[in-house]
VEXKE-509933 format. One record per residue: chain; x, y, z of N, C-alpha, C in turn; residue in one letter. Coordinates in Angstrom, 2 decimals, decimal comma. Layout:
- gudo_n.xx_n.yy_n.zz_ca.xx_ca.yy_ca.zz_c.xx_c.yy_c.zz_ropa
- A_X_Y_Z_X_Y_Z_X_Y_Z_a
...
***
This chain:
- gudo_n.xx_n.yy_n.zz_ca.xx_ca.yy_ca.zz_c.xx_c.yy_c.zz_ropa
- A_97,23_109,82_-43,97_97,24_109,21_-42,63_96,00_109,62_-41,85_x
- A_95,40_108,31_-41,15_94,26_108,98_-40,64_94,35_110,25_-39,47_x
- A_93,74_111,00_-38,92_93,74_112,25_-37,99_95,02_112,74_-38,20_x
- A_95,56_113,50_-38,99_96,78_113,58_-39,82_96,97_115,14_-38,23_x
- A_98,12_115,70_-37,77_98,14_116,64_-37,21_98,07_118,08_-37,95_x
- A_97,42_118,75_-37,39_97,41_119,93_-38,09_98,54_121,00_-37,95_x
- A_99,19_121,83_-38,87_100,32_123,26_-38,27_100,57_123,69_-37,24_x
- A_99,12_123,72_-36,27_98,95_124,52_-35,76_99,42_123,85_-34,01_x
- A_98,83_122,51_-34,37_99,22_121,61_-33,66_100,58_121,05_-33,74_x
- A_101,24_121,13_-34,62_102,55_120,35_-34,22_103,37_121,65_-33,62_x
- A_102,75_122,85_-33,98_103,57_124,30_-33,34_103,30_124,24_-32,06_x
- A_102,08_123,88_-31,41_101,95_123,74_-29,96_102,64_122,79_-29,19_x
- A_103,14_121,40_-29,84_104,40_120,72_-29,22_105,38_121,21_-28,95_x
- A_105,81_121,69_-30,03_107,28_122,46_-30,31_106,97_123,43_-28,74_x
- A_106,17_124,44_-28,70_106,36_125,24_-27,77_105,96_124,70_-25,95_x
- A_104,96_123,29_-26,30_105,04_122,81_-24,69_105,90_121,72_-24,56_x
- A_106,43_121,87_-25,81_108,04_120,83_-25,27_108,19_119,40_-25,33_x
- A_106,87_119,27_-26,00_106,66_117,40_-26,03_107,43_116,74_-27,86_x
- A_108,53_116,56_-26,89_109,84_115,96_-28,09_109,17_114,78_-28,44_x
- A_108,43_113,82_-27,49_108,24_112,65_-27,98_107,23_112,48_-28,94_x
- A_106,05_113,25_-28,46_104,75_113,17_-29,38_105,17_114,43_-30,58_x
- A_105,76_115,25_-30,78_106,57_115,34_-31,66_107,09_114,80_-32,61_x
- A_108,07_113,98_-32,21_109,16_113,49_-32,95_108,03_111,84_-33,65_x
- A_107,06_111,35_-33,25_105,76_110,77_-33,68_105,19_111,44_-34,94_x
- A_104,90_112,35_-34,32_104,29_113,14_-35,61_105,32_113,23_-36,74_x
- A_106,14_113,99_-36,47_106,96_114,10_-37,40_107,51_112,88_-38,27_x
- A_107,83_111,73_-37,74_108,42_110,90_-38,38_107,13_110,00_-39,01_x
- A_106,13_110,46_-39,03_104,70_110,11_-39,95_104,44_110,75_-41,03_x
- A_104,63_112,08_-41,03_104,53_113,10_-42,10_105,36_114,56_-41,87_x
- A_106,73_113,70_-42,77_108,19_115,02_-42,23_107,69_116,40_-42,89_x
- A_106,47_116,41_-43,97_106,23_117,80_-44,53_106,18_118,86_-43,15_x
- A_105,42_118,16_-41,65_104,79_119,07_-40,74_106,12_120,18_-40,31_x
- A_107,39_119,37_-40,18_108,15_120,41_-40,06_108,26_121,71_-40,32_x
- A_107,84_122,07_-41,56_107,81_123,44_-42,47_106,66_123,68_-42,61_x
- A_105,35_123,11_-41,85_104,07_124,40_-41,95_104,38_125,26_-41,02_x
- A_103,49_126,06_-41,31_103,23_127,06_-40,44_102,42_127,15_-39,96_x
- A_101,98_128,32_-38,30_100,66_128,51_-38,29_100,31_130,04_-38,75_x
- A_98,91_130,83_-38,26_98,22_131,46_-38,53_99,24_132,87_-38,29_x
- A_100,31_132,34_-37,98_101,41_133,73_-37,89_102,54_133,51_-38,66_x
- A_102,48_132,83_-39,33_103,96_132,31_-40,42_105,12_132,20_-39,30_x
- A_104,76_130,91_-38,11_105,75_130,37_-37,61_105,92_129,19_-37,70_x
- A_106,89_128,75_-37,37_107,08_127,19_-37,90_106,80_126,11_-36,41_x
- A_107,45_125,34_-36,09_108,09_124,66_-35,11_109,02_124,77_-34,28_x
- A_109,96_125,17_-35,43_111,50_125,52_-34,74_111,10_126,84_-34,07_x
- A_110,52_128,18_-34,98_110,37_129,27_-34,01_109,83_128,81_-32,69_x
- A_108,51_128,45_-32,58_108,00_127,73_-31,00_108,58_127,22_-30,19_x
- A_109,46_126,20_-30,37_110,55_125,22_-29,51_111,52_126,22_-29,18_x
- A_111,92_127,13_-30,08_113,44_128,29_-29,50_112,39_129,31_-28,47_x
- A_111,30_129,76_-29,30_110,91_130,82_-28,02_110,63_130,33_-26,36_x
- A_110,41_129,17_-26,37_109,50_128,33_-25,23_111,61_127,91_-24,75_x
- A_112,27_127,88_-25,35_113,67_127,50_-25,09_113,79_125,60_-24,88_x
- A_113,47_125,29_-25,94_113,48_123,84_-25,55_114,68_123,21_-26,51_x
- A_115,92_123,38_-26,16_116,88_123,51_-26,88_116,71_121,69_-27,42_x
- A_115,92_120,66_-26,59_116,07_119,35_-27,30_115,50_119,44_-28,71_x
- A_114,15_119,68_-28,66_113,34_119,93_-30,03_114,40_120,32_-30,95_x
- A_114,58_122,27_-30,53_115,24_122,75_-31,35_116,58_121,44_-32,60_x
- A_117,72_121,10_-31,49_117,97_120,05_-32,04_117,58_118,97_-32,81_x
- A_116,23_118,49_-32,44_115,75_117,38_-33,28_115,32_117,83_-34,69_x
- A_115,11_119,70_-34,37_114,36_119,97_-35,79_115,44_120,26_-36,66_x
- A_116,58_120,46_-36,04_117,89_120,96_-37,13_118,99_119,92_-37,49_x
- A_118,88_118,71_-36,74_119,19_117,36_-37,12_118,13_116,99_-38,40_x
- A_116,95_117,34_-38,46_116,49_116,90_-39,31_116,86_117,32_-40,70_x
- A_117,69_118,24_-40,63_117,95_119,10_-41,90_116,62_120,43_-42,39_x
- A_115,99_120,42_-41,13_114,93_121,80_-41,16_115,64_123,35_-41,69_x
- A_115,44_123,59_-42,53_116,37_125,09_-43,10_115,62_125,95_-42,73_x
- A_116,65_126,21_-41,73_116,65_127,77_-40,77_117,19_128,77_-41,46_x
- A_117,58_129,02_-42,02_118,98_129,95_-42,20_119,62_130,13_-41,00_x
- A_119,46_129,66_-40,23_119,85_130,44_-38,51_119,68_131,92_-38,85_x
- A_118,04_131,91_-38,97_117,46_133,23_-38,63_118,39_134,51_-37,59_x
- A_118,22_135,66_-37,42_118,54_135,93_-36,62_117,58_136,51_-35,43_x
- A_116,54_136,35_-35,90_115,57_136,27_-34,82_115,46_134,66_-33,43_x
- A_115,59_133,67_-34,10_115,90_132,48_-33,90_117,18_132,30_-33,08_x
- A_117,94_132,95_-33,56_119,21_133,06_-33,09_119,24_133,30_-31,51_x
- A_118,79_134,88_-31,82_118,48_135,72_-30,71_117,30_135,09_-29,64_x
- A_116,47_134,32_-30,00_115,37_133,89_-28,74_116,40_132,73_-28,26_x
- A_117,13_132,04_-29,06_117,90_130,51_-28,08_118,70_131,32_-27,06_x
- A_119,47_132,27_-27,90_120,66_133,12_-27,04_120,07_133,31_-25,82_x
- A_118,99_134,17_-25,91_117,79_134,97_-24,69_117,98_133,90_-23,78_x
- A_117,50_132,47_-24,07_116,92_131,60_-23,22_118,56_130,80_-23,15_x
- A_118,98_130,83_-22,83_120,46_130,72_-22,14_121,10_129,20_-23,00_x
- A_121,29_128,99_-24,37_121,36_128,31_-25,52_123,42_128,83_-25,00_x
- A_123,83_127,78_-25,27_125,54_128,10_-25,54_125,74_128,23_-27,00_x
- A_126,74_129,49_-27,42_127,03_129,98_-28,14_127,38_129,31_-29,03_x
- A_128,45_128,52_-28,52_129,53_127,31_-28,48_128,72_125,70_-28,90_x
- A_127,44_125,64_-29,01_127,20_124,33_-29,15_127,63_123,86_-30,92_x
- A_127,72_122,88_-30,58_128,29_122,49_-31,75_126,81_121,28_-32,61_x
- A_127,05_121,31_-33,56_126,08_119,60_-34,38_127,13_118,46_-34,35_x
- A_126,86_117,82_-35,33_127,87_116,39_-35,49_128,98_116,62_-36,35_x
- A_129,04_117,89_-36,46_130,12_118,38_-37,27_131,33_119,42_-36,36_x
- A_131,03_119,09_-35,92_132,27_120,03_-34,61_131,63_121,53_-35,27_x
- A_130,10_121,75_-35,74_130,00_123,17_-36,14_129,74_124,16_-35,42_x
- A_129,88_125,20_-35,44_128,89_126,07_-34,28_127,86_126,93_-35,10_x
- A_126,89_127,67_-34,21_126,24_128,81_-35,25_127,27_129,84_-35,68_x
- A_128,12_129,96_-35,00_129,10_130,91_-35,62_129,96_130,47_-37,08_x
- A_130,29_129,00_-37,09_130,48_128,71_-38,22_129,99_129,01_-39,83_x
- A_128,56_129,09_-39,36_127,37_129,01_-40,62_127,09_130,49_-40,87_x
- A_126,85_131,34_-39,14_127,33_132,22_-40,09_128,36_133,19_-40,76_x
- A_129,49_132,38_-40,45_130,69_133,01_-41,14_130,68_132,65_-42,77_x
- A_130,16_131,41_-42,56_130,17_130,56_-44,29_129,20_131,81_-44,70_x
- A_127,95_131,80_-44,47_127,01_132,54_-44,80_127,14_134,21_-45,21_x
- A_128,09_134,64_-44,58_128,11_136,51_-44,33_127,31_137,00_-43,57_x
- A_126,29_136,28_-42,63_125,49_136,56_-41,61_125,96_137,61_-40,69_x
- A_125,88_138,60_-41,03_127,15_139,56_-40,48_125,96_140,43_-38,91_x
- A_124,75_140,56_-39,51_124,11_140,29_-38,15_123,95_139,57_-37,08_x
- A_124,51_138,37_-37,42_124,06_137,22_-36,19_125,34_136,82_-35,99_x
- A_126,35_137,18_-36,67_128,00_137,35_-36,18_128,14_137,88_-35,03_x
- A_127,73_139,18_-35,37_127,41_140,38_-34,45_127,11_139,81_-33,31_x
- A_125,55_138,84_-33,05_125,18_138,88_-31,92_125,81_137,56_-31,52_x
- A_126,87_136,75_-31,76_126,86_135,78_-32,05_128,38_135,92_-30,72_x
- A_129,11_137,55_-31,58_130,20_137,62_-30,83_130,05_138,20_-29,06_x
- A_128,88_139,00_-29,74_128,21_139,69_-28,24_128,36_138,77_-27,24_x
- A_127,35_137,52_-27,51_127,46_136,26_-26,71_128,79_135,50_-26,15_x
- A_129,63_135,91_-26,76_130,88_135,64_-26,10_131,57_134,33_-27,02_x
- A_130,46_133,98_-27,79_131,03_133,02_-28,90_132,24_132,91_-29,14_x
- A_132,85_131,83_-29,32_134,50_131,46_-29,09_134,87_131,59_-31,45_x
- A_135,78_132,47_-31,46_136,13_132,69_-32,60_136,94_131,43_-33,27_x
- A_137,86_130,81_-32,21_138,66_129,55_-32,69_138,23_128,45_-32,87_x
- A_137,14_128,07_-32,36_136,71_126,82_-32,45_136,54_126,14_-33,73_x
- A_137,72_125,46_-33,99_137,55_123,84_-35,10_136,73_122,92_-35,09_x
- A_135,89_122,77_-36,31_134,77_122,30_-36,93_135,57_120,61_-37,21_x
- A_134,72_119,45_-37,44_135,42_118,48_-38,05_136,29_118,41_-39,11_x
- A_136,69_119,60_-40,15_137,62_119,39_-40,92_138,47_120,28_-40,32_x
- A_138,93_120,87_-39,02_139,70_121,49_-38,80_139,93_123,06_-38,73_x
- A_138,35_123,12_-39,89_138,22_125,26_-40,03_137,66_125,56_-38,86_x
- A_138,49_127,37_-38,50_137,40_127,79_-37,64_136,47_128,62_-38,85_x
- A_135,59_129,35_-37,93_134,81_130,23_-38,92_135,38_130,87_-39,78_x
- A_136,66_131,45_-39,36_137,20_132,72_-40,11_137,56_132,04_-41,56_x
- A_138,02_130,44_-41,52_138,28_129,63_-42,33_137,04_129,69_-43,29_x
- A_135,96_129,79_-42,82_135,33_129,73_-43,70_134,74_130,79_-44,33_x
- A_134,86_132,01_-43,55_134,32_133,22_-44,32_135,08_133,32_-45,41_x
- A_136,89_133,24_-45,09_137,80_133,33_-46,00_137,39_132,97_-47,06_x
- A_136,64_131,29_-47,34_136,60_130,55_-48,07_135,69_131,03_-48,84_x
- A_134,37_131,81_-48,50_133,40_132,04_-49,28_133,62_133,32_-49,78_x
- A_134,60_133,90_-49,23_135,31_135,20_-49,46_134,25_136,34_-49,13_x
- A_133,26_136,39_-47,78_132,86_136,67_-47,15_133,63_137,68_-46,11_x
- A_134,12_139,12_-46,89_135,24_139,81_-46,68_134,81_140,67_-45,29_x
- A_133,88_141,04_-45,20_133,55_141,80_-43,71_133,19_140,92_-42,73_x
- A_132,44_140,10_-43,01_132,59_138,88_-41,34_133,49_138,42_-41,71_x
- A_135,05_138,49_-42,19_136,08_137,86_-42,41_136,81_138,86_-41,23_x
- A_136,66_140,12_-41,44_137,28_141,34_-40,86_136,39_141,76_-39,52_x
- A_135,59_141,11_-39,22_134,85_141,39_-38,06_134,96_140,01_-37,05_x
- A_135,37_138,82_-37,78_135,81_138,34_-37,20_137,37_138,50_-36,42_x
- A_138,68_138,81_-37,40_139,56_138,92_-36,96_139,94_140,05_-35,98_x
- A_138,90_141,31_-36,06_138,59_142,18_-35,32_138,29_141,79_-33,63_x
- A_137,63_140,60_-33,37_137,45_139,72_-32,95_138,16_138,96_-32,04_x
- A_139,55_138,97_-32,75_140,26_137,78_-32,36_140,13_136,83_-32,59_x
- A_140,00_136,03_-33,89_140,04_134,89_-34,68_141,52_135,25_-35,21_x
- A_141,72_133,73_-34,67_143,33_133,81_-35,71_143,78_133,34_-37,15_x
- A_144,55_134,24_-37,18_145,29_133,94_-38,89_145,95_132,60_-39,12_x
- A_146,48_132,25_-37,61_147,49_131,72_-37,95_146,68_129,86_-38,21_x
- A_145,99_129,56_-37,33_145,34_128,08_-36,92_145,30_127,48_-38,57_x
- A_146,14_126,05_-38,51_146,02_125,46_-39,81_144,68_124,12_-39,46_x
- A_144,28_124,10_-40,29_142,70_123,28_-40,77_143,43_121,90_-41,02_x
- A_142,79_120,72_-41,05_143,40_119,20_-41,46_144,15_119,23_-42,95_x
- A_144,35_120,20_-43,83_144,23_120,17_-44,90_145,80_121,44_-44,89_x
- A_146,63_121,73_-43,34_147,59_122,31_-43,32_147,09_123,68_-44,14_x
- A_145,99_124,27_-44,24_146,18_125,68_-44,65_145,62_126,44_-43,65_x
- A_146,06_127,66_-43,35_145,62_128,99_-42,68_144,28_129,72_-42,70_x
- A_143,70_129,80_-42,31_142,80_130,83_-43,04_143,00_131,92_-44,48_x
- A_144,38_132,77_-44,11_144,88_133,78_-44,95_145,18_132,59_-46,33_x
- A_145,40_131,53_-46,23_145,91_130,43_-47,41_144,32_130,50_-48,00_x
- A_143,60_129,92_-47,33_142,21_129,90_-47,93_141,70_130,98_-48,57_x
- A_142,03_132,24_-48,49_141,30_133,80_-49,16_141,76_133,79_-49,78_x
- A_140,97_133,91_-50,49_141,11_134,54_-52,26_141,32_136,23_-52,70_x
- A_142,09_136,35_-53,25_142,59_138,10_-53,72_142,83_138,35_-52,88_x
- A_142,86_139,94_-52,69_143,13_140,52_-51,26_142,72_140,42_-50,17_x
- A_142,27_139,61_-49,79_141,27_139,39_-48,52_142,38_139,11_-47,18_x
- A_143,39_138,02_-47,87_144,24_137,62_-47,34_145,28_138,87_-46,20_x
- A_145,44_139,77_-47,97_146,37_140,59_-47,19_146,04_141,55_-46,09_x
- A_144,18_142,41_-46,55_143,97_143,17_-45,45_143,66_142,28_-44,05_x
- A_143,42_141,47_-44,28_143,35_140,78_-42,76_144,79_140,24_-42,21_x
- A_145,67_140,16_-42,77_146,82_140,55_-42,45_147,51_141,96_-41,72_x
- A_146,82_142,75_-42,50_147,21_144,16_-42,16_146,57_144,42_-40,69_x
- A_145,05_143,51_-40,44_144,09_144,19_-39,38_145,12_143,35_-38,25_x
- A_145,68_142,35_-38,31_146,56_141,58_-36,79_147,51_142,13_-37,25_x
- A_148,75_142,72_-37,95_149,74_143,03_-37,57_150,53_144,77_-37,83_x
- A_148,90_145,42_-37,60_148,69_146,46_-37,75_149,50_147,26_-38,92_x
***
């Protein structure tokens, strides 16, 4: 493409916030998403530090793999990002990282006041899904938490239904002492 944008330049959108000439670029040559510049940052880092929670969105709609850093995490949080936001999936960051074992950004995730119950489009909360990946300490740091045992998913199972081996029972043991 002719005057193709450079890394360095599509990182300077991201951080002065221009979604439109952005989202231009990008939808010309989707590689720009994942350069970097001269500091191994991307886009998404720029748009979260500068707090431009639209970008941010446009870059994680795009299917941009974050891991939901926890650096990333921590600059949206900083810049007053709800805990609680969800994608098109009724997901939250707390979801991903319960799937994940992200047991750091759990951490800061709960700090934030992040809501433990919240049902995703199939009905799991997180704990549902740590269960699932059998993700046994953000399983137990969630219910520590106050995530409940009991909430059934579209699919009528529990969380404790979803764990595999013992997982079930010590998180049983942690709510009913």
């Amino acid at each position: 493409m002719e005057g193709s944008v450079s890394n360095v330049e599509i990182c300077n959108l991201a951080y002065t916030g221009e979604l439109e000439e952005l989202k231009k670029c990008v939808l010309s040559d989707s590689s720009l998403v994942t350069k970097t510049d001269q500091d191994s940052r991307t886009a998404l880092h720029w748009a979260c530090s500068a707090g431009h929670v639209d970008i941010v969105q446009f870059l994680l709609n795009l299917g941009v793999e974050v891991n939901l850093q926890d650096d990333i995490a921590q600059i949206l949080l900083e810049n007053g990002a709800d805990p609680n936001a969800t994608d098109k999936l009724q997901s939250t960051p707390l979801h991903r990282a319960s799937a994940k074992g992200n047991f750091r950004l759990i951490q800061l995730l709960l700090k934030e006041s992040a809501s433990t119950n919240i049902q995703d489009s199939e009905g799991n909360t997180p704990l549902h899904l740590a269960c699932d990946e059998e993700r046994a300490d953000a399983a137990k740091l969630l219910v520590e938490h106050g995530a409940s045992i009991y909430i059934e998913n579209k699919e009528k199972m529990t969380p404790l239904q979803v764990a595999k081996g013992g997982l079930g029972s010590m998180l049983r043991r942690i709510v009913e002492g």
